[in-house]
Each structure stands twice: as C-alpha cells, then as structure tokens.
VEXKEBA-661538 format. One record per residue (C-alpha): residue number from 1; residue in three letters; x, z, y. Coordinates in Angstrom, 3 decimals. Layout:
<tigus>
TIGU    k    r         u         w         v
TIGU  NUM  Ala         X         Z         Y
...
</tigus>
This chain:
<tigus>
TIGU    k    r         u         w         v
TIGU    1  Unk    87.144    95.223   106.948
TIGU    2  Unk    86.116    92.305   104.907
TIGU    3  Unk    82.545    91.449   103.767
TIGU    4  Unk    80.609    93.393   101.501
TIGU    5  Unk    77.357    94.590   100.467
TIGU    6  Unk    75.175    97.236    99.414
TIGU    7  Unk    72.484    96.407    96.804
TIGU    8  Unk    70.017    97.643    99.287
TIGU    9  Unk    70.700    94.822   101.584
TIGU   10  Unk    72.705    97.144   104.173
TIGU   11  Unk    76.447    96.352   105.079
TIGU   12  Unk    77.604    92.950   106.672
TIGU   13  Unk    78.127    89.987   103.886
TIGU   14  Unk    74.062    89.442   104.394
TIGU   15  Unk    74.023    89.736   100.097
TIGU   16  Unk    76.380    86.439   100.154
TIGU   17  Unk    79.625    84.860   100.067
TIGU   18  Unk    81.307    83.663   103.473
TIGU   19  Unk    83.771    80.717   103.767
TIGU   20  Unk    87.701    81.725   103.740
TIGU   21  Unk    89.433    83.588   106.975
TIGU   22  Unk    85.778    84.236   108.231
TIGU   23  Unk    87.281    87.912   109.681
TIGU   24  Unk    90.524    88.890   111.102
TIGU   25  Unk    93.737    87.854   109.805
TIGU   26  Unk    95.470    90.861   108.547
TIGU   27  Unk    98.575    92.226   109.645
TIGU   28  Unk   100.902    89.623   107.176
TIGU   29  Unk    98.693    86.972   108.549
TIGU   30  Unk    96.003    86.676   105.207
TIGU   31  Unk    92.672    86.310   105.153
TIGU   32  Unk    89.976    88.110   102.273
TIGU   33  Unk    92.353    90.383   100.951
TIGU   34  Unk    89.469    92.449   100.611
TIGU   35  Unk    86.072    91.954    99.989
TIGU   36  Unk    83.789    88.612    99.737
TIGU   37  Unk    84.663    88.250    96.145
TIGU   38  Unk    86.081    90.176    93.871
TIGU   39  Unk    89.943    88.880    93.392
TIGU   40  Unk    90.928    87.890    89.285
TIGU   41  Unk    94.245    88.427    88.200
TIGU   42  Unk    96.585    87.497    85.452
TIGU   43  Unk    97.490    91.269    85.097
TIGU   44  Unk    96.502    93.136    81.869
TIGU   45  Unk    94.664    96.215    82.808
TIGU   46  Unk    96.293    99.487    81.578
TIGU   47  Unk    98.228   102.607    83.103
TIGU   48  Unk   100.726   102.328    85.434
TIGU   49  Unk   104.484   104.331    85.261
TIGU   50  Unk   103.870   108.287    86.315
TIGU   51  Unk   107.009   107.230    89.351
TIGU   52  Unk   106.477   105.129    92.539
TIGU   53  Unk   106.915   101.406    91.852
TIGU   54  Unk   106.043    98.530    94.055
TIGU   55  Unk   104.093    95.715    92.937
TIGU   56  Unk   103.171    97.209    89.601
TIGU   57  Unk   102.348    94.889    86.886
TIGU   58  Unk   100.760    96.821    84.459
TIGU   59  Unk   100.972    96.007    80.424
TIGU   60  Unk   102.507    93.217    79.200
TIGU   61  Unk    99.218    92.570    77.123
TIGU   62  Unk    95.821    93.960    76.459
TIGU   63  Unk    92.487    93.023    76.349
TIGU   64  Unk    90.879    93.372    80.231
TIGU   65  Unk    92.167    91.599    82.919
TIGU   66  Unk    92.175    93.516    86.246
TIGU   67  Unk    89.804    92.690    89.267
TIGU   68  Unk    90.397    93.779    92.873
TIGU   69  Unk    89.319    94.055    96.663
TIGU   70  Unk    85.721    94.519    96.498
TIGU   71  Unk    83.050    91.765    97.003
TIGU   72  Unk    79.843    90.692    98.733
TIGU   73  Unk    77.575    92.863    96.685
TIGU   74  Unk    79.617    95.990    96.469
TIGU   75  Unk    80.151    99.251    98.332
TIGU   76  Unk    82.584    99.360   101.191
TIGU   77  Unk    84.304   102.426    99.363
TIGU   78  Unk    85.856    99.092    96.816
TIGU   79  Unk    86.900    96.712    99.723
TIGU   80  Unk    90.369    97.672    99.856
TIGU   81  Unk    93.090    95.760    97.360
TIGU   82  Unk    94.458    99.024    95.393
TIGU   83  Unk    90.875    99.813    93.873
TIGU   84  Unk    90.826    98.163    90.350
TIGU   85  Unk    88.925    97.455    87.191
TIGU   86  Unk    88.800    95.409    84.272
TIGU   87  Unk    86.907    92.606    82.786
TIGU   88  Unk    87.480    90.901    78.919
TIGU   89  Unk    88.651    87.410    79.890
TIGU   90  Unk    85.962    85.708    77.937
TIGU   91  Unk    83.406    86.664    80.676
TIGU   92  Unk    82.750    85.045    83.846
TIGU   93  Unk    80.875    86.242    86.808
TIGU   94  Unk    79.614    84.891    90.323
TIGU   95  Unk    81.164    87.625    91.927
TIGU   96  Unk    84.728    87.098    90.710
TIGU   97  Unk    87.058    84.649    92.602
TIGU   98  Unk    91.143    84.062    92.380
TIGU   99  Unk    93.809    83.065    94.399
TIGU  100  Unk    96.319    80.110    94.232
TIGU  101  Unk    99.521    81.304    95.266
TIGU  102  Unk   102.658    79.635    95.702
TIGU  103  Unk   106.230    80.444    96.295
TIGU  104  Unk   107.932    80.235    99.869
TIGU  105  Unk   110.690    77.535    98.978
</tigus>
C-alpha cells in the first residue's frame, strides 16, 4: 500500500509527501504507483470503449486531464492506479505529481 492520508490525520503518510521508493517495490519492480501524490497524465479524461481493452487511452481531446493513484491527503479507498479523475490543465495543485518515462531501447 502506498502512503496516504485521511484529513483527520489517521492513515500512514503523517499528512506529507515521502521521498521516491520509500515502500515496497511492486511486483514489476516500481515504486509509488499508488499513493504519495496524485499521478498527472497526458490522457484526456472521457469514457472508455463498453469492451475490454488494455491500456486505454481515453479521448483523443477534451478539456480535463486525468489524475491517478491516490495521494498523501486522500483516503486509502483512491490509492490504487485504476481510480481516476479529472482536472482542467490550467490548474495546478501540491498534491499532483507526474512521471518521466522512457522507452526500453
């Protein structure tokens, strides 16, 4: 489980952010897939295809970009990577973070 928060003070992230790989690795070997900030992608929010897909990508554009895995402040119940929201891309807030990725040559 990775940090988070309740806004009573309860749950383990101590109402902060933690430094990267502070808990367990998961099972593909990366660290704060969940929780301690709330992850900022480049995908537009909006309904997914009715049939199973993997690694859906949403609408091609729109005007929320979707946030993921829970964060320091937030309930447990969010700390997993297939809850999602939106947020206009114009707005910033301390409890949003992203992640550089890179391609395996």
């Amino acid at each position: 489980m990775g940090w988070y928060g309740y806004r009573d003070g309860s749950g383990n992230s101590g109402k902060t952010t933690h430094p990267v790989c502070g808990k367990a690795r998961n099972g593909f070997g990366l660290c704060d897939m969940s929780g301690n900030v709330w992850e900022w992608t480049a995908d537009w929010y909006g309904d997914y295809a009715s049939t199973a897909q993997t690694d859906p990508r949403g609408p091609a554009s729109g005007s929320g970009r979707v946030y993921r895995g829970g964060g320091w402040l937030d309930d447990a119940r969010f700390a997993r990577v297939a809850f999602r929201y939106w947020i206009f891309p114009i707005n910033r807030y301390y409890i949003l973070g992203f992640r550089l990725v890179r391609s395996v040559p």
